[in-house]
N, C-alpha and C positions, 0 to 999 in steps of 0.2 A: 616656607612662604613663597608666594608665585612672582614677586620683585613687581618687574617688567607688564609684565603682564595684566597687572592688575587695571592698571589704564586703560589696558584696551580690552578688557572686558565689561567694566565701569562704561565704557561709550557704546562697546555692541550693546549692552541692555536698556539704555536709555534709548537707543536707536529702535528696539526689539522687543523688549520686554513684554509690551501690552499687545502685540502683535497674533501672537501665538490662540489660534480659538481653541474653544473648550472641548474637541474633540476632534479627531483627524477627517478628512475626506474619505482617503482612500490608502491603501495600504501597497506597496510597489516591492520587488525584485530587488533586490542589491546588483548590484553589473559588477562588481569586484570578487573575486575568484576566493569561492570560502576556503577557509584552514581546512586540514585536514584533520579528522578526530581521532583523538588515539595515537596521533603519528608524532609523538615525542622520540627520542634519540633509542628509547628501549622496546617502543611500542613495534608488536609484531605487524607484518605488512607479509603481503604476498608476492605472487612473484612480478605480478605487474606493478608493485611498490606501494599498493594501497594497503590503508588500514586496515586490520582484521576483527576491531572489538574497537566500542562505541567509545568516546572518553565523555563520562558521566559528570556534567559542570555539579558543583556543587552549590545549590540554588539557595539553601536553607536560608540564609542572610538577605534575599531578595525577598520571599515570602513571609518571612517573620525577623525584618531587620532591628537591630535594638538603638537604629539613630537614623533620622532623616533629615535630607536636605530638600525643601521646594525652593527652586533656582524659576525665580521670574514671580515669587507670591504675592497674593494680592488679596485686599480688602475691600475694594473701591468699587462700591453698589457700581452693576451693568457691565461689569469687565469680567468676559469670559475665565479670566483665570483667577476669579473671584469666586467660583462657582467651583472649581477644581481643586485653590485651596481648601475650600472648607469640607470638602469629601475627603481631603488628603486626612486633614488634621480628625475627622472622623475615624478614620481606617487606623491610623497612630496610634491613636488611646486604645483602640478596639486589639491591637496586637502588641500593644504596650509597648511602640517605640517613641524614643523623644523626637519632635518635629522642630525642624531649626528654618522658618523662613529667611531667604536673601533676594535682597533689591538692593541694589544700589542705591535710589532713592527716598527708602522710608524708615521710619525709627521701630517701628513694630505692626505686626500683622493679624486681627482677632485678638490683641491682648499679648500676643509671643514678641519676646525680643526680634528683631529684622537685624542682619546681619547684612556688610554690603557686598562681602563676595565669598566664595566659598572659605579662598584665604583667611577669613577672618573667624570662623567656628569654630567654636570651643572646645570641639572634639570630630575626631575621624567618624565621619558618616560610612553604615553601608551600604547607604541609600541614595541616589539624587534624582530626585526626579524634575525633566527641563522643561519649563512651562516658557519655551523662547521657541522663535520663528527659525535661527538658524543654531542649532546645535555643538556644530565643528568649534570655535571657540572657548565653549564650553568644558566640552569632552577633553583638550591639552589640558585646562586647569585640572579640572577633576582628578585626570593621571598623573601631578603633581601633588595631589592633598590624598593618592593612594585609596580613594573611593573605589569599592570593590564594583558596585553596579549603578547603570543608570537609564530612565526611560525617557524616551524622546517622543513627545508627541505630536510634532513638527510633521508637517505635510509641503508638495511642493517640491520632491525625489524626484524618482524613476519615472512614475507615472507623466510627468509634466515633461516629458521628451531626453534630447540628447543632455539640454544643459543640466537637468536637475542629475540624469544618471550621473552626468562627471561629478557632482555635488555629493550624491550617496557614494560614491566609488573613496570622494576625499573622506570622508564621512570613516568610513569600512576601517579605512588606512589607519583613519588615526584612533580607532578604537583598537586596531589588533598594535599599534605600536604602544599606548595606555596602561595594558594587561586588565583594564577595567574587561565588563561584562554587558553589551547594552543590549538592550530592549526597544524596536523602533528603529526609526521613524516612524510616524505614522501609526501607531496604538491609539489607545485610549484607556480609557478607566476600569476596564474590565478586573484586573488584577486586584482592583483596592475596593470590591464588591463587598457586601456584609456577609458572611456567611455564617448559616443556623449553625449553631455550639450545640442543640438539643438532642441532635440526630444521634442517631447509632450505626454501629454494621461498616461495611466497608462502602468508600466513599466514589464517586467519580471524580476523576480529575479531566480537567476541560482544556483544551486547545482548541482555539481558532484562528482563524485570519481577516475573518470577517464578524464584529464584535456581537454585532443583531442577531447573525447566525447561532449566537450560543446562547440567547434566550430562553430559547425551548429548554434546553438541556439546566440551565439555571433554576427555574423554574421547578422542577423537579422536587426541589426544597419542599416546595409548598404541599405535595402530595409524599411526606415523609420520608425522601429518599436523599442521601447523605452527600454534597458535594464538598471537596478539601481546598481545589485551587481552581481559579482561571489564567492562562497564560495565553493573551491577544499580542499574536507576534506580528500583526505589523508587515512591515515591509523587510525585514528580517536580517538588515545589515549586519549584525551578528550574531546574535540566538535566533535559532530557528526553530521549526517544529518537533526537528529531529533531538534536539538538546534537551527540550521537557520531556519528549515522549521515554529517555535516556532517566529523566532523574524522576517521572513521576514510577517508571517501573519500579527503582529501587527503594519506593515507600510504601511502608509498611501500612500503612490505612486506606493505602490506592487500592478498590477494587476491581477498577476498569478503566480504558482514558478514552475517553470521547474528542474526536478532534475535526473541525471542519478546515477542508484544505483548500485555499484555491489553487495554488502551485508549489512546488516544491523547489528549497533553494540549491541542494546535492541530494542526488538517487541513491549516492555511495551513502552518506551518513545515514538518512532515512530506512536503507536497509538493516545499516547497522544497528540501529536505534529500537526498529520494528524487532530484529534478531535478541537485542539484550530484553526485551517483554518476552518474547518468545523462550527465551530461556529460564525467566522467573512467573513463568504462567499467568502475567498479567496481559487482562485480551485489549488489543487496540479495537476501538471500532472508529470508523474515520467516512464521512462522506467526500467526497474527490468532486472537486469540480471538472469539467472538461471531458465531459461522454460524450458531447458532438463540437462541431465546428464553431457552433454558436453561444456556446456553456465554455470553451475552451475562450474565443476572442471576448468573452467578456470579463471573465478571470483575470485575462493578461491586461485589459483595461481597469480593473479595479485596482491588482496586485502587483504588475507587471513582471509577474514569473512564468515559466514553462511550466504549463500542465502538463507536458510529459504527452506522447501518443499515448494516445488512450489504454491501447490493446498493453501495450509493455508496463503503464501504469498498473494494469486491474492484476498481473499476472505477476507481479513482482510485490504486490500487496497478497495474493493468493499465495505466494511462495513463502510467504514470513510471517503467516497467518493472521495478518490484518485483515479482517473483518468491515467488508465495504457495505454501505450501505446506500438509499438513494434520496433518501427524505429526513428529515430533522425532524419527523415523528420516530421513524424508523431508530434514527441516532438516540435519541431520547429513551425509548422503550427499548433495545437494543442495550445499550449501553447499563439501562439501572438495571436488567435480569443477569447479566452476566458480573457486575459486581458484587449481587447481594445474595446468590442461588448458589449452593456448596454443589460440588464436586457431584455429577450424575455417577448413581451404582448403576445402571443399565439404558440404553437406549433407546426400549420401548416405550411408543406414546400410545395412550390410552385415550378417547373422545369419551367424554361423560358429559349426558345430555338430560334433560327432561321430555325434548322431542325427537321422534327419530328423525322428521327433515332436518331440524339442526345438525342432528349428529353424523349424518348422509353428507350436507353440503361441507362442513366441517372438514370431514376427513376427506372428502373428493380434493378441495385444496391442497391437503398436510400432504397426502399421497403424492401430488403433482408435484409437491415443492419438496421432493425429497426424505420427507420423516418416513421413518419407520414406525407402520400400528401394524401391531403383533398381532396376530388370532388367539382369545384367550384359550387355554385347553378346555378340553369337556367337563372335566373337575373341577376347572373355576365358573363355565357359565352354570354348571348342575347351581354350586356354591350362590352365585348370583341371583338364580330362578328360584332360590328360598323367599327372596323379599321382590324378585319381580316378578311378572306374570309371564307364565310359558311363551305366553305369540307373541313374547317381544323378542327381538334381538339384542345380545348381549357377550357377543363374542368379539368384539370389537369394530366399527363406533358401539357403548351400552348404551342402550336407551331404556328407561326407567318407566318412562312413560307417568310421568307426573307425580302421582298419587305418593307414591314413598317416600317423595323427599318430605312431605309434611309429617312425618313421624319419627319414629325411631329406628326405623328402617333405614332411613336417608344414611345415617354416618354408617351402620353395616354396610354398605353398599360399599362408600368410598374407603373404608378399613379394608375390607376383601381385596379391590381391586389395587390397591397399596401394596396388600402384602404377596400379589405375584411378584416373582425375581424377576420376571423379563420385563416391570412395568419399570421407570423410572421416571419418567411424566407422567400425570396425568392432567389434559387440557377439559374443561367443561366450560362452552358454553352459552351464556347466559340473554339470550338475544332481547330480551326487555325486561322492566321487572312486573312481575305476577305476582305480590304479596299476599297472602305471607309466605305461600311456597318457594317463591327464588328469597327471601330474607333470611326463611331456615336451611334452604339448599348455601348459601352463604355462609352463614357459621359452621356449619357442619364443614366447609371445608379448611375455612379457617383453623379452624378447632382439629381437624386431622392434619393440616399441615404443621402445627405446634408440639405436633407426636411423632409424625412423618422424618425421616430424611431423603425423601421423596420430593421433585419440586411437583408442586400444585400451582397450576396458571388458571386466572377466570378471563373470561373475555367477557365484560359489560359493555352492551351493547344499546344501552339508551342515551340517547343523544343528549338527554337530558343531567345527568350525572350529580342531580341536584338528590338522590334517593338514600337514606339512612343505609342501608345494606349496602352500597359503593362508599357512601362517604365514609363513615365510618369503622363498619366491617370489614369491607375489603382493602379499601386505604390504611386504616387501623391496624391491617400487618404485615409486620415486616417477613414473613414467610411465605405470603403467596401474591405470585405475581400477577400484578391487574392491568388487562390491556382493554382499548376499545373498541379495536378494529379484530379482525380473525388478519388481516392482510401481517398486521405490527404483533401479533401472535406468532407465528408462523414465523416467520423474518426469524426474530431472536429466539425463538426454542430452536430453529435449524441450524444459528449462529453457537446458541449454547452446547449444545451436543456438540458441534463440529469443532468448538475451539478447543475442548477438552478431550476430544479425542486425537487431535492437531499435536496437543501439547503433552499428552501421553507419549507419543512418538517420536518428538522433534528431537532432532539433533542435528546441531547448527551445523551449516555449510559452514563457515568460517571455520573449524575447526578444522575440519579435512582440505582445505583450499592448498593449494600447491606452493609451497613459498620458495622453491629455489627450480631455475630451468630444467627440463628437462634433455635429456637427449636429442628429442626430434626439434627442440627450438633450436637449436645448434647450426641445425643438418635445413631445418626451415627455411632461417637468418639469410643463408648464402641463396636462396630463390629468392627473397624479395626484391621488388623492385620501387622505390619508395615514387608515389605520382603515379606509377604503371598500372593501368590493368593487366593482366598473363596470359599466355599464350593458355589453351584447353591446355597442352600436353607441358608447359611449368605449373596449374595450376595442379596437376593432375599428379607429378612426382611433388608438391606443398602435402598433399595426402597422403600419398605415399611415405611423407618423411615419419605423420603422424600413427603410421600403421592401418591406412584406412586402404583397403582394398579396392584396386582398378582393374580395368580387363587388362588383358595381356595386350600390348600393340607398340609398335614401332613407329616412329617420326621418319619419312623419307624424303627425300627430294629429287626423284627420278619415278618415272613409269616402271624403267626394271628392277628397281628397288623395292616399290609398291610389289609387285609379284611376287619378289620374294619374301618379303615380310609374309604376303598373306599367307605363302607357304610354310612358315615357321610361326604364326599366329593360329593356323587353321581355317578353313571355309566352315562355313560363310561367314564375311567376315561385313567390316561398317568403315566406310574412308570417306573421312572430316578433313578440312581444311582448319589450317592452325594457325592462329596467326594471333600477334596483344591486340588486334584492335577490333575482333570477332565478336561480337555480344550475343547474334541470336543467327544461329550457321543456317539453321532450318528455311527460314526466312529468306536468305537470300541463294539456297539450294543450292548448299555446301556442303548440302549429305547425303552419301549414298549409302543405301542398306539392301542386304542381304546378297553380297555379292558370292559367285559362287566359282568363279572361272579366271584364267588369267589375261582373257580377253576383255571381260567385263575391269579388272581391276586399270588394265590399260587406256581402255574409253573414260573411267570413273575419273581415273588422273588426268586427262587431259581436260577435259569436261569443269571437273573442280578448279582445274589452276587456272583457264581461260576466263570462269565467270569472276576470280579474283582481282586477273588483269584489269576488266571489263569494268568491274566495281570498282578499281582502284584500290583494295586494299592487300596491305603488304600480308604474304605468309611467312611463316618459319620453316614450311612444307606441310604435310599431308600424313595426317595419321591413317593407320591400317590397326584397326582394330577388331578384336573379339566379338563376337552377334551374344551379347546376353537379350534372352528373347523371355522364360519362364519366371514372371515374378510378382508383386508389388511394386510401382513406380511411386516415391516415396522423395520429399524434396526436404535437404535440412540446410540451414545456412546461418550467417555469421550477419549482423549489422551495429553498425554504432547509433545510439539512442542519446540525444542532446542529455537524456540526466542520467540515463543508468551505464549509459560507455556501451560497449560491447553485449550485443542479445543474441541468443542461439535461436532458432525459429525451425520447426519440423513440421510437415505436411504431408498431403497428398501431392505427389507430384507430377511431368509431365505436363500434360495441357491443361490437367483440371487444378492445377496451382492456379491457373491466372480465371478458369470458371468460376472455379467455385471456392476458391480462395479460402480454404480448411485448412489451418496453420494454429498453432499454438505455438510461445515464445515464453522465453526463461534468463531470468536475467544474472549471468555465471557469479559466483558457485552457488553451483547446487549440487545435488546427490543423484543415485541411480531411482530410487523412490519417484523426485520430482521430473527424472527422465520418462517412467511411467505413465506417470499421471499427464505428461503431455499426450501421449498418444492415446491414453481414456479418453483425453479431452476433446478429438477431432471427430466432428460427424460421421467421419466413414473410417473409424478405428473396424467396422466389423470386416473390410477389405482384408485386415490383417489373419482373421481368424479363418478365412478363408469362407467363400462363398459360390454357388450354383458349382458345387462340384470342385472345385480348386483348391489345391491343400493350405493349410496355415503356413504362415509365411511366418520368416525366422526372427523372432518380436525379439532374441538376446541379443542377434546380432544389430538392429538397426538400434537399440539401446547402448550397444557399445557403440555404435557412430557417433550417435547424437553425444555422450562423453565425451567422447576425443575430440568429436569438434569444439565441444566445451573448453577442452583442454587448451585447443590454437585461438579459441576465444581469448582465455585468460593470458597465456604468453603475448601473443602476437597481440593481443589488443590496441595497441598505440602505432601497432605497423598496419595493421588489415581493416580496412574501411569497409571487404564486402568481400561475402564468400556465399556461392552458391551451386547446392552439389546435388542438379537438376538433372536425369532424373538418378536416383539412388535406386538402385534396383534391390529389393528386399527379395531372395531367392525364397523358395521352401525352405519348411524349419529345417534346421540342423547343416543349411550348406549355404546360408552367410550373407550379406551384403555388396554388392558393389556400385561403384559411384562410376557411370555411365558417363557423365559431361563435369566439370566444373568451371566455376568462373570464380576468377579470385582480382579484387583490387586492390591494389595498395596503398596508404596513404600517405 
């Protein structure tokens, strides 16, 4: 029993109760510092102390709970939570649990006993759902009557400035001191949807943050495609995206999970979360909001979360094989083909047409967007040019050229091209209907996708969509996938092949992530300087500690010291000025190159140390360095990311970093694999293969770089605010890397 208390929850509802509308505003950030997931007393962590594997809430009792509480119910014609009860008490019968209304002030609700405060039900809910203005009151009782979960759909958080943050922050508190499980702020009714029993096949599971945004994908229902759950997280005080995406991988009817995001509430859980699908082959597909400035400030205005930089968002969603897409057709269509489409035996796509422009414009896309159409062999177009006419083409786009599909020729056609090995798709489509020749070209593929383990895509392309051969035949099965655009074709047959061959491969970073220091953080530790930027020449032995190769060169503090270095360095040599508060030496012509004499090295030091004076800034002395001159100029560095902490970022380096601004970024740990695939990724990766005569530059060693900076990534991550090892010089293959300049800051 709650004693004390009960008073004063008895007066916040009579204060509150009717207050609460029938649906949130807007959905806001939490500003309280989430748990970490996984990070119980036995859970592995790395070596920067995080989490290594997702901790999977276990929801079942949320989605199909067998008691509920509506806290603030109501019956009273025109009172918004009139309207929410009687959906609740709809959704109850429908998943067979018992609904227990409380008011404080009514005897019964629709007919149900009315209870007046949770204290007083008959039995342990594990349910509560708060139809009240301010929650916090609520949520202490609840964590007394051991209520496992509860949703809040209370607005007037984050979003409504400093004072509401302080309110979610108290909010946060007292759900993680509860052990309860909430849901909200700021949700709505999305969760207690009706969902088709009729369905078959594997289903989507739906996450959003914005509830409208998950219509499209809702809807889905209606054109035969299986949805299980909705989970509208709100402002996400303490479930969040990352927690469904967590337990909808681990069900066994989930085919896919479709998720609309506007911000995220941890980059660490969200990768974790994306990593446990990734390891059980279920494909996230997710739209992101925040690809520009003005997608991003209205996000944070709806939801008020960090949309993350863009760039470290898309590429840490590319690393854990989430599946982005940019339209809620996209999500939609996307999302049902990769839940309900088995396993591709090959990756060739196939265009099957009745016109050859169709089949021409068709495949000029697929080609552009990445798919692979095979050329068939001579044996299969010979095979082919039995039921079509020689002066068509049929080696890949086929074009049939109309006539056969009205016969019995039509399924020969698409039986043949089935049974090449290299086909695994086959796309045909359908750009109006022509009955009865596109109604029989329709069953006939129907009819060979139900023989097939092939997938069969049709793209109907009448705006119309009111036609017996779409509604019926093609809607009518569950085998071949119907789209209406060639654009939402494309998208998800690229998305389908990719994630399965993603997930053939993956093997998780967390598994290999480093969980205890290494050596070089030891040897590191004693360089940092916590607040400091460093000297070139400490950030340059920070490298050093990690095995990352420098030129040969000497720190001095005299002109005849300068000579002798250059002497025991070698001509022609490079003398930089060094100093912690040097950011860009070039600029204020603190660098001499190619010197060759120890006359020049004499002028170079007085020269450098004057314009120091001059400028006012302090040195440590005067490096004498090694002339690497034959190479690749190559720039990789260290930043911290408001969600993801620490990101590795490699580029073109030199001047054309700040032209042309050709970088890829990786958000640690990852593998040597995704150290690859960054430098696929940059525009001018062909620099590396060597061009107009220049040999191929040594692609193993700037891969080992790009690790080990990984490496001082994941150590040093809570010491190093910013590492930049401009430019990297990438020699010829087989003689190595070195790091020409760095800049290291500390935080």
């Amino acid at each position: 029993m709650l004693g004390s208390t009960h008073g004063t929850l008895t007066t916040h509802f009579r204060a509150r109760v009717e207050a609460c509308g029938e649906t949130p505003r807007n959905a806001v950030h939490s500003t309280a510092a989430p748990a970490a997931e996984g990070a119980g007393p036995s859970a592995p962590v790395d070596v920067s102390g995080r989490p290594l594997h997702a901790d999977v809430p276990d929801l079942d009792r949320f989605f199909r709970p067998e008691s509920v509480a509506v806290i603030g119910a109501s019956d009273a014609e025109g009172r918004p939570n009139t309207g929410i009860t009687r959906q609740l008490i709809a959704w109850a019968d429908r998943v067979g649990a018992r609904l227990h209304p409380v008011h404080p002030t009514r005897a019964g609700v629709f007919g149900l006993t009315c209870h007046a405060c949770v204290a007083d039900l008959p039995e342990q809910v594990d349910l509560a759902v708060l139809l009240v203005a301010d929650p916090l009151p609520v949520i202490e009782e609840l964590a007394e009557s051991k209520v496992k979960f509860a949703v809040a759909f209370a607005s007037g958080f984050a979003e409504t400035g400093d004072a509401g943050a302080a309110a979610q922050a108290r909010l946060t508190a007292a759900v993680q001191r509860s052990g309860l499980r909430l849901l909200g702020p700021n949700t709505n009714l999305n969760a207690f949807e009706a969902f088709r029993d009729d369905l078959d096949g594997p289903a989507i599971a739906l996450i959003t943050q914005s509830g409208h945004q998950g219509r499209p994908v809702y809807t889905l229902q209606e054109l035969g495609i299986r949805l299980s759950h909705w989970a509208p997280t709100g402002n996400e005080a303490d479930l969040e995206t990352s927690d469904f995406i967590s337990y909808f991988a681990e069900r066994p009817e989930v085919g896919a999970i479709a998720c609309y995001v506007e911000g995220l509430k941890d980059g660490r859980s969200f990768l974790l979360a994306a990593d446990r699908a990734a390891r059980n082959g279920v494909p996230v597909v997710a739209v992101k909001v925040g690809r520009t400035e003005t997608g991003a400030r209205m996000a944070a205005s709806h939801t008020g979360k960090l949309t993350g930089a863009d760039r470290v968002v898309d590429a840490a969603m590319r690393q854990f094989g989430v599946i982005r897409v940019d339209g809620l057709d996209e999500l939609q269509d996307t999302a049902a083909l990769l839940a309900r489409a088995r396993k591709p035996v090959a990756d060739g796509v196939v265009v099957y047409s009745i016109s050859g422009g169709t089949g021409a414009h068709f495949s000029d896309l697929a080609t552009e967007a990445g798919l692979g159409l095979p050329t068939l062999s001579r044996a299969k177009q010979d095979e082919l040019h039995q039921w079509i006419p020689e002066y068509l083409n049929v080696a890949n786009p086929v074009d049939n050229g109309g006539h056969p599909v009205g016969d019995w020729r039509g399924r020969k056609i698409i039986d043949a091209i089935l049974a090449d090995p290299a086909v695994g798709v086959l796309i045909c489509p359908i750009t109006g209907p022509f009955p009865p020749m596109s109604d029989k070209l329709a069953q006939d593929l129907v009819d060979a996708a139900e023989e097939s383990d092939k997938l069969i895509c049709v793209i109907w392309g009448s705006p119309v969509g009111t036609e017996e051969a779409y509604r019926t035949t093609l809607l009518g099965s569950s085998r071949v996938a119907t789209f209406r655009t060639f654009g939402n074709c494309i998208t998800a047959v690229r998305a389908y092949l990719g994630h399965h061959r993603f997930t053939a491969a993956y093997r998780s970073p967390f598994d290999e992530a480093p969980r205890t220091p290494s050596p070089s953080y030891r040897k590191a530790q004693a360089l940092m300087r916590p607040g400091q930027q460093l000297s070139e020449h400490a950030a340059k032995q920070l490298l050093r500690a990690y095995g990352i190769r420098v030129p040969r060169e000497q720190l001095v503090t005299s002109a005849a010291a300068a000579v002798r270095a250059a002497a025991l360095v070698g001509y022609p040599v490079v003398m930089k000025a060094s100093g912690p508060q040097l950011a860009h030496k070039s600029e204020l012509g603190l660098v001499k190159v190619g010197l060759t004499s120890a006359s020049q090295i004499r002028d170079a030091y007085r020269e450098l140390t004057d314009i120091a004076r001059y400028e006012n800034v302090p040195l440590d002395g005067v490096l004498v360095c090694q002339m690497v001159e034959k190479g690749v100029e190559m720039v990789v560095g260290v930043t911290q990311d408001d969600l993801f902490g620490p990101t590795v970022t490699v580029g073109l380096g030199g001047v054309l970093v700040e032209i042309l601004n050709d970088t890829a970024v990786r958000v640690p740990p990852f593998g040597e694999d995704q150290a690859r695939a960054m430098l696929g990724e940059l525009r001018g990766h062909a620099l590396l293969e060597g061009v107009r005569g220049a040999p191929p530059a040594d692609v193993e060693a700037l891969v080992e770089v790009v690790l080990r900076v990984q490496r001082m990534a994941l150590e040093l991550g809570g010491e190093l605010s910013e590492l930049d090892i401009n430019p990297l010089m990438v020699l010829p293959r087989g003689q190595g890397a070195v790091a020409l300049d760095a800049l290291a800051i500390c935080r």
